[in-house]
C-alpha positions in Angstrom: 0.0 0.0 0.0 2.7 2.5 0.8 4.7 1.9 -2.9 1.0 2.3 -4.3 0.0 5.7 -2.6 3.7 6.9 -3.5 3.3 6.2 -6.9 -0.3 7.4 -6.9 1.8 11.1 -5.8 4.1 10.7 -8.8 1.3 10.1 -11.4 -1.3 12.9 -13.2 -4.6 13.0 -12.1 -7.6 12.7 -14.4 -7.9 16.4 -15.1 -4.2 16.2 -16.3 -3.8 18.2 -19.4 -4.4 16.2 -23.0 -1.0 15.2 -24.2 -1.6 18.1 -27.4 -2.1 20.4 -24.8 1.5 19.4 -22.8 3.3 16.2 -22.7 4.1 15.6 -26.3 5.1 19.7 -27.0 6.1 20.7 -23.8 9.6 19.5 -22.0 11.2 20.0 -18.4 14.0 22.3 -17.8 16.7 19.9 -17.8 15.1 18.2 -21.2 15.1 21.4 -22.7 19.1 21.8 -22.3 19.8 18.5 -22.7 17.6 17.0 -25.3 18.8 19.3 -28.4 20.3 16.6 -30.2 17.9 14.0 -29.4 14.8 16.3 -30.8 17.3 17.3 -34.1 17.0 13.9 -34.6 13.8 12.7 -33.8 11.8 13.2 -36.5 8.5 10.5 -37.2 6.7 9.3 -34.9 6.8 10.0 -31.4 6.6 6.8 -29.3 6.9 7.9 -26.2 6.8 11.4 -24.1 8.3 13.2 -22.0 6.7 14.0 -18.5 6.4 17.9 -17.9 7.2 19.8 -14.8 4.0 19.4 -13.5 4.8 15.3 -12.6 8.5 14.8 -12.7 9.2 18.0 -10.3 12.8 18.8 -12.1 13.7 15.5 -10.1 14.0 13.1 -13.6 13.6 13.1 -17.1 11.0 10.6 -17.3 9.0 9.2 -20.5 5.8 7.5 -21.1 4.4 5.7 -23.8 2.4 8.4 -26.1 -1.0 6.1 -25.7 -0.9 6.1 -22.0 1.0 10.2 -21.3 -2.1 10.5 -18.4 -2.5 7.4 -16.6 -0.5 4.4 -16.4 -2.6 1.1 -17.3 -3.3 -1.1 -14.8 -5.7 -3.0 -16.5 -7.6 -4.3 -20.1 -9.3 -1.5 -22.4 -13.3 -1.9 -22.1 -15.4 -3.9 -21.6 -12.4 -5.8 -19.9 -11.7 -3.0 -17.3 -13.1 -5.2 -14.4 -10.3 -7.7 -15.2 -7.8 -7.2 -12.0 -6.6 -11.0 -11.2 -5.5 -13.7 -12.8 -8.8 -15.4 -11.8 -10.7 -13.0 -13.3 -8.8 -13.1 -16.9 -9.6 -17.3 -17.0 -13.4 -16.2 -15.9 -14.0 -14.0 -18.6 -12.7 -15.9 -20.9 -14.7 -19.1 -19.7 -17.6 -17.1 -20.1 -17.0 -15.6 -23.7 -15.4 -18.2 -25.4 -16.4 -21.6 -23.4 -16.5 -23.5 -26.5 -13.7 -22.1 -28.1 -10.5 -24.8 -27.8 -8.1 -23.7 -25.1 -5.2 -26.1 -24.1 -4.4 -28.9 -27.1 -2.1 -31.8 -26.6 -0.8 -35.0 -29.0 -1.8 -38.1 -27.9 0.6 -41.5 -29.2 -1.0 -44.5 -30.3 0.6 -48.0 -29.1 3.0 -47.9 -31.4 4.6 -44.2 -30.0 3.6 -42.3 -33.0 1.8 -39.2 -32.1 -1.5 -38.4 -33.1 -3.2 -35.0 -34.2 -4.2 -32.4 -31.3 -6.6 -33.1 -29.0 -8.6 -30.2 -27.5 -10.0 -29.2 -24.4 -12.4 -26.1 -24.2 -12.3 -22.9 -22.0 -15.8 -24.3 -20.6 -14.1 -27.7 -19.7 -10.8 -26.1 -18.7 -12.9 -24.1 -16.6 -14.8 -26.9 -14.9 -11.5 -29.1 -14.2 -9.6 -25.9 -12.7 -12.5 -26.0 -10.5 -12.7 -29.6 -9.7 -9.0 -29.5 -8.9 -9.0 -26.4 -6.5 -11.8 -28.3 -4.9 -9.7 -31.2 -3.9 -6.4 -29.6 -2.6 -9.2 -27.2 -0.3 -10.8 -30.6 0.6 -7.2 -32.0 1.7 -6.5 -29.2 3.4 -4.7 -26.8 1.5 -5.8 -23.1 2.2 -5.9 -20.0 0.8 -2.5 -18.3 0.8 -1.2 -21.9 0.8 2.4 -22.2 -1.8 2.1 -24.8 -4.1 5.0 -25.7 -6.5 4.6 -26.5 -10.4 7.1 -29.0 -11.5 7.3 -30.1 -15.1 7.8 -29.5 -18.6 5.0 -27.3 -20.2 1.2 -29.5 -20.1 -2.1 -29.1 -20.0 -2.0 -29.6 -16.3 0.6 -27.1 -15.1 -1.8 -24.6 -16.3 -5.0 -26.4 -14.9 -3.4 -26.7 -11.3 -2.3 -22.8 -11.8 -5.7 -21.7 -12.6 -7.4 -24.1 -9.7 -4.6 -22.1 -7.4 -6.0 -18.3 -8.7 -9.3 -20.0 -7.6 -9.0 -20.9 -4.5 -6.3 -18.0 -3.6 -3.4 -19.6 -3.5 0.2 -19.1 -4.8 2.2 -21.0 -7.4 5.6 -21.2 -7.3 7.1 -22.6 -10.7 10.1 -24.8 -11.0 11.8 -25.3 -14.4 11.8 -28.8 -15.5 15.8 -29.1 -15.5 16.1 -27.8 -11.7 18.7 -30.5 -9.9 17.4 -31.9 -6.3 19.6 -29.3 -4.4 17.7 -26.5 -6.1 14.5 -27.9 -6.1 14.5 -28.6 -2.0 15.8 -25.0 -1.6 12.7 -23.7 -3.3 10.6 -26.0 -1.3 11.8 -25.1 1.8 12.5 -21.1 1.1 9.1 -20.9 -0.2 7.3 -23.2 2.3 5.5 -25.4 0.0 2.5 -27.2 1.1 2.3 -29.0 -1.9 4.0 -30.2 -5.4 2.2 -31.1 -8.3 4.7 -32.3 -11.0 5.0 -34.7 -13.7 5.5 -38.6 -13.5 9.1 -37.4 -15.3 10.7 -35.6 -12.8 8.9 -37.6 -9.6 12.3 -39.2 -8.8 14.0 -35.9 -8.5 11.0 -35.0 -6.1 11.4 -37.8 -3.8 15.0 -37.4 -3.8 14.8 -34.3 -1.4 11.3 -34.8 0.1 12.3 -35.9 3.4 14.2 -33.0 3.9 11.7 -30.8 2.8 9.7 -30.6 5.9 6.0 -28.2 4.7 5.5 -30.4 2.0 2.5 -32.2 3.0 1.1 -33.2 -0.7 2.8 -34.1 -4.0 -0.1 -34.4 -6.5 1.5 -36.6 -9.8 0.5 -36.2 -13.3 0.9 -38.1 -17.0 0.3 -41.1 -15.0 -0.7 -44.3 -16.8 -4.0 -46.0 -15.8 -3.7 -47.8 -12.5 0.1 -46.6 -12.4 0.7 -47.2 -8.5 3.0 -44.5 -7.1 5.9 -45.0 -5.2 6.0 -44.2 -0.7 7.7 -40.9 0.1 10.9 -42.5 1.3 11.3 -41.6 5.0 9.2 -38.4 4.5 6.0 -39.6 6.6 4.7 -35.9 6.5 3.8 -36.7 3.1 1.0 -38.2 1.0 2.0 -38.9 -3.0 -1.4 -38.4 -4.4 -2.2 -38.4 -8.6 -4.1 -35.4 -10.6 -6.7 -37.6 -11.1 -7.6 -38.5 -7.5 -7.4 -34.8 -6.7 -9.6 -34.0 -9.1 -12.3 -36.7 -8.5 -12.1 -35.8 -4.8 -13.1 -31.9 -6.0 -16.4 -33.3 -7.8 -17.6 -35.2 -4.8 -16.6 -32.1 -2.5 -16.9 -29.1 -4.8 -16.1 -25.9 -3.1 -17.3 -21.9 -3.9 -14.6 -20.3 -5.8 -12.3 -18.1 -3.3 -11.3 -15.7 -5.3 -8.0 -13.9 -4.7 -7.7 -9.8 -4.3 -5.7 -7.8 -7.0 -3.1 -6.9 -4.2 -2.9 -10.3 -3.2 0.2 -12.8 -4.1 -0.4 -14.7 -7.4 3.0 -16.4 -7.9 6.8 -16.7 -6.5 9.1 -16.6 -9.3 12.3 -18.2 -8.4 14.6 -16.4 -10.8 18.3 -17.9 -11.6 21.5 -15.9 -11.0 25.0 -16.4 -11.5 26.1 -17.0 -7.8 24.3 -18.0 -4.5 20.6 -18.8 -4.0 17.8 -18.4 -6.2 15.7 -15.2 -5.5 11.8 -15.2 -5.3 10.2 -12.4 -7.0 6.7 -11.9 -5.9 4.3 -11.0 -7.9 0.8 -9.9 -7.2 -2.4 -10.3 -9.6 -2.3 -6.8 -10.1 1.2 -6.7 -11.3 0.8 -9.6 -13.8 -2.8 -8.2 -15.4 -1.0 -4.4 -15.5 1.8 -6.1 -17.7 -0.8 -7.7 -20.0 -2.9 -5.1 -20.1 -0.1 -2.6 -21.3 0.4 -5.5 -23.9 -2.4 -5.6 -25.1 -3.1 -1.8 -25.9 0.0 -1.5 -28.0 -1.0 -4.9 -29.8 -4.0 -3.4 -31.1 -3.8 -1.4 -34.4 -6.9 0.7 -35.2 -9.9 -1.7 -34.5 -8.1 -4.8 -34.9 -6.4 -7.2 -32.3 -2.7 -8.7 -33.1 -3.8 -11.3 -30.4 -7.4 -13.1 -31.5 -9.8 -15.1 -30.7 -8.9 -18.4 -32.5 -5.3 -18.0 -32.7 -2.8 -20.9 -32.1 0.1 -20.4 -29.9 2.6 -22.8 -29.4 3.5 -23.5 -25.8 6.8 -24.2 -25.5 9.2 -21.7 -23.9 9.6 -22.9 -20.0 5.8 -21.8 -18.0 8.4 -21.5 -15.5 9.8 -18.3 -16.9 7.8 -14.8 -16.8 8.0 -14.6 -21.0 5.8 -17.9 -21.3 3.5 -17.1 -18.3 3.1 -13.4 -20.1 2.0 -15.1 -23.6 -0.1 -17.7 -22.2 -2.4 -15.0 -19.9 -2.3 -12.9 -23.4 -3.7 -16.4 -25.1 -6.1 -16.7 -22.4 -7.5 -13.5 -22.4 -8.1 -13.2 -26.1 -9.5 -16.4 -26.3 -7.1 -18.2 -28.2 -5.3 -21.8 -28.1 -2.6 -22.9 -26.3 -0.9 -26.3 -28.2 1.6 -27.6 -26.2 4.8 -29.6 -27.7 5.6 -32.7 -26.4 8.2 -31.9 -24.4 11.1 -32.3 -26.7 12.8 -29.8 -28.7 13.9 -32.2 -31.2 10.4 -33.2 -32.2 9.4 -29.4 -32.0 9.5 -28.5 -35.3 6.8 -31.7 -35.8 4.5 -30.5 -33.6 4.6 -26.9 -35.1 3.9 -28.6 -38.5 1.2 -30.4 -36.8 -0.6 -27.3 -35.0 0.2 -24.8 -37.8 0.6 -21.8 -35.2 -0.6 -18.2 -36.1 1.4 -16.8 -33.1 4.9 -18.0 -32.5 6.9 -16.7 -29.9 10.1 -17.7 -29.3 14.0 -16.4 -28.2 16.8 -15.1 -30.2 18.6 -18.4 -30.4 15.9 -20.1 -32.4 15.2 -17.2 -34.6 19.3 -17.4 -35.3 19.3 -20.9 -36.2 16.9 -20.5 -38.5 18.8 -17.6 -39.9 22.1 -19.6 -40.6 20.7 -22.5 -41.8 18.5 -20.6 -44.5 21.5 -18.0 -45.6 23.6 -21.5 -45.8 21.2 -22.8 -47.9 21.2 -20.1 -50.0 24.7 -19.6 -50.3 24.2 -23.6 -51.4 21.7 -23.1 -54.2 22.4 -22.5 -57.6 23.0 -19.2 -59.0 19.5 -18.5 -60.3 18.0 -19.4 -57.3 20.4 -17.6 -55.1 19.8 -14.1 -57.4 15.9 -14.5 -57.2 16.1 -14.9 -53.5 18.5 -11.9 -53.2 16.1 -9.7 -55.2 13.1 -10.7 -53.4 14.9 -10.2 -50.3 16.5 -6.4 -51.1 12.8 -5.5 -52.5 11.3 -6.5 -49.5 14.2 -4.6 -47.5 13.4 -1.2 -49.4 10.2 -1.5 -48.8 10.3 -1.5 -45.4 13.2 1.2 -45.0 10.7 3.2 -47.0 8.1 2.4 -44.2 6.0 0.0 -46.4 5.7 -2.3 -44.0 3.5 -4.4 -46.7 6.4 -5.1 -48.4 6.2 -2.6 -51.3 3.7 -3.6 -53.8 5.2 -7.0 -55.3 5.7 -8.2 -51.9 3.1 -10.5 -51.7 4.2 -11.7 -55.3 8.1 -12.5 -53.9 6.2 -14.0 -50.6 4.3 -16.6 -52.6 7.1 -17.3 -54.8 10.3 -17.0 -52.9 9.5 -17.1 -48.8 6.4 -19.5 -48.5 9.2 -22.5 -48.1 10.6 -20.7 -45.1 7.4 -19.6 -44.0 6.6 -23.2 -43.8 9.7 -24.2 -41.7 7.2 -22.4 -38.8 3.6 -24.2 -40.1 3.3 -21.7 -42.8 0.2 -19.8 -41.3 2.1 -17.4 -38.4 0.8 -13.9 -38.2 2.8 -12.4 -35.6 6.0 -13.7 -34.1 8.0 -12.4 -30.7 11.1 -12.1 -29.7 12.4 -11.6 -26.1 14.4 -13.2 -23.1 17.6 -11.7 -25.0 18.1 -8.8 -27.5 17.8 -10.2 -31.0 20.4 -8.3 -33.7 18.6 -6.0 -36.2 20.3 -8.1 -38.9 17.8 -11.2 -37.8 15.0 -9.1 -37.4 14.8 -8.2 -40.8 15.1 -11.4 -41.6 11.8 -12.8 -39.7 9.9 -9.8 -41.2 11.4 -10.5 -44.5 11.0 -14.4 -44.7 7.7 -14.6 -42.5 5.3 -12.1 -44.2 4.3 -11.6 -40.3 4.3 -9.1 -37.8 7.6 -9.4 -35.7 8.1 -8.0 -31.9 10.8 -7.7 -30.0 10.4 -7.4 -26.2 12.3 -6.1 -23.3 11.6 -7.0 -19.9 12.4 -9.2 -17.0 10.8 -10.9 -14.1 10.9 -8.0 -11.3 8.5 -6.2 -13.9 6.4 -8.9 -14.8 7.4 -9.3 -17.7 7.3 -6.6 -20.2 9.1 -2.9 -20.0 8.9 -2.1 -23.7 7.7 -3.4 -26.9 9.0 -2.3 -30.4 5.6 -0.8 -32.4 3.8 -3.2 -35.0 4.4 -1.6 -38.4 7.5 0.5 -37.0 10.4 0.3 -40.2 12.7 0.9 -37.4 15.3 -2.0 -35.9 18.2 -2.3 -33.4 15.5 -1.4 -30.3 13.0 -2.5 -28.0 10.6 0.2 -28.7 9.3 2.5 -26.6 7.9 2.0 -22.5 4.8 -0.5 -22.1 2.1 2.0 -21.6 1.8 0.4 -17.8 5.1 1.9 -16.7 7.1 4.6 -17.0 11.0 5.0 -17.7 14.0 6.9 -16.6 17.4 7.0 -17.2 19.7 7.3 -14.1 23.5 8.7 -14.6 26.3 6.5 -14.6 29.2 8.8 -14.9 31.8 6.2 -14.0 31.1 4.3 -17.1 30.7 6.9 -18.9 26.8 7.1 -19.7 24.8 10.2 -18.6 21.4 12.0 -19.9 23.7 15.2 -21.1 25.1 12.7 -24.0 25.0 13.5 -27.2 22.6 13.2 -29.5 21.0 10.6 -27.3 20.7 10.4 -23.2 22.3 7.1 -21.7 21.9 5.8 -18.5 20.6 2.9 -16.4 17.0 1.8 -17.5 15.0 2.4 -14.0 11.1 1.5 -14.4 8.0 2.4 -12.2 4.1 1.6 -12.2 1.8 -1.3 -11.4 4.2 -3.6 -13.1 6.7 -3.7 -10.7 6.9 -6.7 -8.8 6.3 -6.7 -4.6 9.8 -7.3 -3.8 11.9 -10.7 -3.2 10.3 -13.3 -1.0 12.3 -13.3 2.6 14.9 -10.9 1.2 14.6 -7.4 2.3 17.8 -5.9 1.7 18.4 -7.4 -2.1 14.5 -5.7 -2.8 15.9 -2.3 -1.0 18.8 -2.7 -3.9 16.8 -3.3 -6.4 13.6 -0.7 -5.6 15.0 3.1 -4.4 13.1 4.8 -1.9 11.2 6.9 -4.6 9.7 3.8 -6.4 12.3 3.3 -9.3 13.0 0.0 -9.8 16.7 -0.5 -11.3 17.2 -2.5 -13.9 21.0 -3.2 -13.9 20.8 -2.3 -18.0 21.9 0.4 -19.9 20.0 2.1 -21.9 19.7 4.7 -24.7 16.9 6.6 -26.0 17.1 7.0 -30.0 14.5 8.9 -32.0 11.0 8.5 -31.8 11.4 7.9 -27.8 12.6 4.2 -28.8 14.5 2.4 -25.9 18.1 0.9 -27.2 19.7 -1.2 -24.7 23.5 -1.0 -25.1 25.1 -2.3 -22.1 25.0 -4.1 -18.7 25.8 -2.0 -15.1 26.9 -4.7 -13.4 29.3 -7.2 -14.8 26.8 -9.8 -15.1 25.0 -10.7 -19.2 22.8 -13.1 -20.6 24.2 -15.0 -23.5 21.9 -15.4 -26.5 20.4 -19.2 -25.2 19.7 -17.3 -22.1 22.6 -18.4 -19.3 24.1 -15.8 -17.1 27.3 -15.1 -16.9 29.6 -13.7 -14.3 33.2 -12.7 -15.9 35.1 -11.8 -13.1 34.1 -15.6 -11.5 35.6 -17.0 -14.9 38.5 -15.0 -15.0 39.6 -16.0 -11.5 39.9 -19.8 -12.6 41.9 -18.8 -15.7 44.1 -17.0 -14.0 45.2 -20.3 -12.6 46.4 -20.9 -15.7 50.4 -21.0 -16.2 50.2 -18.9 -19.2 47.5 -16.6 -18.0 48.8 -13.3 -16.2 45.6 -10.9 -16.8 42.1 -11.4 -18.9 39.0 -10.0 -20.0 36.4 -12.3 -20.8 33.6 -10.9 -22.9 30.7 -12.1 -24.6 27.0 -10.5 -25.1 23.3 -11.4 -25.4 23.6 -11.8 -29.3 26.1 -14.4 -29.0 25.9 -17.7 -27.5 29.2 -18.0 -26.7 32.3 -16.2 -24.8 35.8 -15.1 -25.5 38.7 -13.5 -24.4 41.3 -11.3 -24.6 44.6 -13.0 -22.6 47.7 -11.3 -21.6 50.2 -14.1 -21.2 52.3 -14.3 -18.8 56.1 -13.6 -20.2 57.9 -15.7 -17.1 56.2 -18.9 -18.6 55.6 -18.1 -22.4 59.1 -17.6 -23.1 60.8 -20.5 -21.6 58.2 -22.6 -23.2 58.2 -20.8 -26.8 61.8 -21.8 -26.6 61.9 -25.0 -25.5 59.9 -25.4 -28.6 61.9 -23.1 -31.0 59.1 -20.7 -31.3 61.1 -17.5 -31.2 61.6 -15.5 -28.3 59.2 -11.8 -29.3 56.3 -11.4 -27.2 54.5 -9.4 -29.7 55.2 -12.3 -32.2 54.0 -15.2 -30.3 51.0 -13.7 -29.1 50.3 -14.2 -33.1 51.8 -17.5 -33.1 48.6 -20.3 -33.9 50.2 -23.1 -32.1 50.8 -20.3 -28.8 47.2 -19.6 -29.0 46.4 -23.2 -28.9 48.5 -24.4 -25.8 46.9 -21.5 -23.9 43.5 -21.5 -24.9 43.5 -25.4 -23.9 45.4 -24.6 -20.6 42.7 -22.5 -19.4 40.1 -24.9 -20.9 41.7 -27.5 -18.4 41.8 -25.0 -15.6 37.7 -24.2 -16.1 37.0 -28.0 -16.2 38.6 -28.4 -13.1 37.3 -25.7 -11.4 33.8 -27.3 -12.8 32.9 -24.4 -15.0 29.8 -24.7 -17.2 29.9 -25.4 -21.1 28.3 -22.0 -21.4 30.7 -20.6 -19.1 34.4 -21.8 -20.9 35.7 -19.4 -23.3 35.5 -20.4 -27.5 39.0 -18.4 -28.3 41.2 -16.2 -27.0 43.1 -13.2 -28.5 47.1 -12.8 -26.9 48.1 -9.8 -26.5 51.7 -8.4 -25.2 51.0 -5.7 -23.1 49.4 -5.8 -19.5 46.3 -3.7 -18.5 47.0 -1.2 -16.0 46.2 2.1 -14.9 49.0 3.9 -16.6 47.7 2.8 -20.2 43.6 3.5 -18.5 42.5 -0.2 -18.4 42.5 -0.4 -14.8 41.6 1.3 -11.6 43.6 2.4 -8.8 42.4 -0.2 -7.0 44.0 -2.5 -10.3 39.9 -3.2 -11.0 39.7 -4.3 -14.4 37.7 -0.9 -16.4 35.2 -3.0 -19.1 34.0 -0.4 -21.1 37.3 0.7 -21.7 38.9 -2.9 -22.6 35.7 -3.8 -24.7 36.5 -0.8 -26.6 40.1 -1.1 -26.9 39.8 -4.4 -28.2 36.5 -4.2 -30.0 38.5 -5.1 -33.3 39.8 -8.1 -32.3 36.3 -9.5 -30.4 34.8 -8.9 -33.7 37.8 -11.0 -35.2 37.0 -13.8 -33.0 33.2 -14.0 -33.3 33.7 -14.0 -36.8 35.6 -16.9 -37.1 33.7 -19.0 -34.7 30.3 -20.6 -36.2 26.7 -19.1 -34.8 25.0 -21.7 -32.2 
């Protein structure tokens, strides 16, 4: 309540002036000096605004999305303005689409060969969410109660999370890959009162459960007919129950809904860093249906929907993380299908074949793959076919640098001819397709929007907001961004003069991305003082990006405050960690590991040490010049597989082992500005200095 009446202060009331009258002509003080160059080159469209004096008090420079400049969103357009809870999203829908398929799966025959998609309706979801909810209140779980879902994506995550927005109680996903050690952290941190998970990972369950002490229920499902289910070994505390007993137990005792409060916790999202524990973000219903809601008013252009009622999504990014749990409330609220994959990435591309999705969201690393194997293919072909795809493809491309996002008027000419096979690599009938988790490079982009004939999105967000910060526009011929803020949040951008990044650059402001509004999350679960680092006293929620605003009031993201990235599949990374083991290392006297979220892999820039590099050079008759062996092949060998030896001992990650290594002669110290006074590696500065030879390195190493 107090962030809420704090933020309340910060917003405009209803008689707030229309955005002609102010917020799009008008500018602070400090926007007027320093926002020169950004308005000489902002010319367009104007995304996003700029708050005048009136709500920012001279304090910040803060923006807004131009369709929300009066009020944040905080809930669906009408007739949907009663939405507030998660419970209330599945309820509408129930009620205006109940016959309408909802959650599809693919049944095998006898012989393991899967089947077409079998349906269930939002009237029957509906009915089983309720039958569900009734049995846990009938064993004894109560509202408030946490309850963990553990599995790969099915239909029955999603029917135990509704039947816990029912009956007020709060889910707490685990991803499907989480070891034992995790998994009972969660438990106990979050005080589980019951698992449900899938038959595949029960053995992992029951590894841990007698040491996880509030677990008084773990409800099974994807059992087979009369499949009897192992005791909880030495964990008398707790009964191992399936789905289907639940359920049947909620029809004899069926219970009133107990619907949950906007304010009141919908979920605990364990989110994973690079070192320590697992932090729980909570998140309340209001947080989550704010996030959509913001969605959904810049996924509408004119009178039309991008989301619809009879779309086909498929499910197959982790339910666990905030991206998937953000697409599947969108799919629920528009009344659209959810076909799940089977659970294997290798068979995915069957199972898209098989549903024929019209939305498709998805994470750079895909979208890449797709990238290099067509180009590969291309490069391939035969002459003729390579020039007719390069035509259709720079048409296309001028057509949208034009801003004909219709792809110029032979467009759907080179789509029929030329794209349709790629468009069929994804089912051949997707409309709009998202990317997010990681930035995607504008190169790819162009590709998707190219290839696809769809609507392409690119995201930015991240749990702590659930989900989404900024969106780039439908139809906008500009790439390389996010777009502009969701309208259910507003954006600053804070100083960061010791790396170099401030609102007086020029000709666009830099800073740290810090966010505010009804999407931020509630704080982390137990964990007072890492919320007080991550929310300021004034509301601002800090982001640990860096951001950049461009023309138009688009959001760039160009770099990381903290030394820790997300590689392109997803995986943090903490340098500094990886560097310590290589400096183990014989040859290794100072690195810089770098890598970035368009990349799925790292490298490194070494500076050998000279007291072991030039015995060794000439005990091998190698020479004896620094300079010359850090550009000798078989030096740059022996140390990138010393240090590969040192991380495998140390028990680095796959992810986290460098793919090459640049040597170079000279150390980094303060005299030559690469480190501190306190000999702190400076980042910025290396990444720049060797920016050239990064570039070399990635470009020699094939995309993953």
């Amino acid at each position: 309540m107090e962030r809420a009446a704090m933020l309340a202060a910060h917003m405009a009331p209803p008689h707030a002036q229309s955005p002609e009258d102010g917020l799009m002509a008008q500018h602070t003080a400090a926007e007027q000096q320093q926002g020169v160059g950004e308005a000489a080159a902002d010319e367009g469209h104007q995304y996003a605004v700029v708050l005048p004096d009136s709500l920012t008090s001279n304090r910040w420079i803060v923006r807004r999305n131009s369709q929300s400049p009066r009020r944040l969103v905080d809930t669906f357009p009408p007739p949907h303005d009663d939405i507030h809870t998660l419970y209330d999203v599945l309820e509408s829908s129930v009620a205006q689409f109940g016959d309408s398929p909802y959650l599809g799966h693919r049944m095998s025959d006898a012989k393991g060969q899967p089947g077409p998609y079998v349906w269930q309706t939002y009237a029957e979801c509906g009915e089983i969410r309720s039958a569900i909810g009734s049995g846990m209140v009938h064993l004894g779980i109560a509202p408030g109660s946490t309850v963990g879902l553990y599995s790969v994506n099915q239909p029955e995550w999603c029917l135990v999370d509704a039947a816990c927005h029912t009956y007020s109680m709060v889910s707490v996903p685990l991803y499907d890959t989480l070891g034992p050690d995790t998994v009972k952290y969660i438990c106990n941190h979050a005080e589980l009162a019951c698992v449900a998970c899938s038959v595949a990972v029960l053995s992992k369950m029951l590894e841990v459960l007698h040491e996880c002490p509030t677990v008084r229920f773990v409800i099974v499902y994807g059992t087979r007919p009369h499949q009897r289910l192992p005791e909880a070994p030495n964990a008398p505390h707790c009964k191992i129950m399936t789905l289907d007993r639940v359920r049947a137990l909620g029809y004899k005792h069926p219970r009133p809904h107990h619907p949950p409060k906007p304010s009141d916790v919908a979920l605990i999202n364990y989110t994973s860093g690079t070192t320590g524990v697992p932090k729980g973000a909570v998140l309340s219903h209001s947080n989550i249906v704010a996030n959509c809601a913001g969605a959904a008013v810049m996924l509408r252009q004119g009178d039309e929907d991008l989301f619809r009622h009879g779309d086909r999504h498929i499910c197959y990014l982790p339910l666990a993380h905030i991206y998937e749990r953000f697409n599947f409330t969108l799919v629920t609220h528009f009344g659209a299908a959810a076909g799940f994959y089977r659970g294997n990435v290798l068979e995915l591309l069957e199972d898209i074949q098989e549903l024929r999705p019209t939305i498709f969201s998805s994470v750079p690393r895909l979208w890449n793959r797709i990238y290099d194997k067509v180009m590969a293919q291309i490069q391939a072909a035969n002459p003729i076919s390579r020039s007719l795809f390069n035509t259709a493809y720079r048409y296309k491309q001028a057509a949208f640098a034009r801003g004909d996002m219709s792809g110029g008027r032979l467009g759907p000419f080179w789509d029929r001819l030329v794209f349709s096979k790629i468009k069929a690599r994804v089912g051949g009938e997707v409309r709009l397709l998202s990317s997010g988790a990681s930035p995607i490079s504008a190169e790819v982009f162009d590709f998707m929007r190219i290839c696809f004939g769809a609507t392409v999105l690119e995201g930015y967000g991240m749990t702590e907001t659930s989900c989404l910060i900024a969106l780039t526009p439908p139809g906008d011929p500009v790439t390389g961004h996010v777009g502009p803020p969701s309208p259910a949040c507003e954006v600053k951008l804070d100083d960061l003069p010791e790396m170099g990044y401030t609102n007086a650059d020029r000709p666009f402001p830099r800073g740290e991305i810090c966010v505010r509004g009804p999407i931020v999350f509630q704080g982390y679960f137990k964990d007072e003082a890492n919320t007080r680092d991550t929310i300021d006293s004034d509301g601002w929620l800090h982001t640990g990006d860096v951001g950049m605003w461009i023309q138009g009031g688009r959001l760039k993201i160009i770099d990381r405050k903290k030394n820790i990235f997300k590689l392109a599949q997803g995986e943090y990374v903490a340098p500094e960690k990886i560097e310590n083991v290589y400096a183990r290392s014989p040859f290794v006297l100072q690195s810089f590991v770098y890598g970035n979220s368009l990349r799925a892999q790292l490298v490194a820039v070494v500076i050998p040490d000279p007291e072991y590099l030039l015995p060794w050079a000439r005990e091998r008759g190698l020479g004896r010049d620094p300079a010359e062996l850090c550009n000798n092949g078989q030096v740059v060998a022996a140390v990138l597989k010393s240090m590969l030896e040192e991380g495998r001992a140390a028990g680095l990650k796959g992810f986290e082992q460098v793919a090459a290594v640049h040597l170079h002669p000279e150390p980094f110290s303060v005299e030559n500005g690469m480190m501190t006074p306190t000999f702190k590696l400076k980042r910025p500065q290396a990444q720049t200095a060797f920016q050239h030879a990064i570039d070399e390195m990635y470009t020699k190493l094939p995309q993953l």
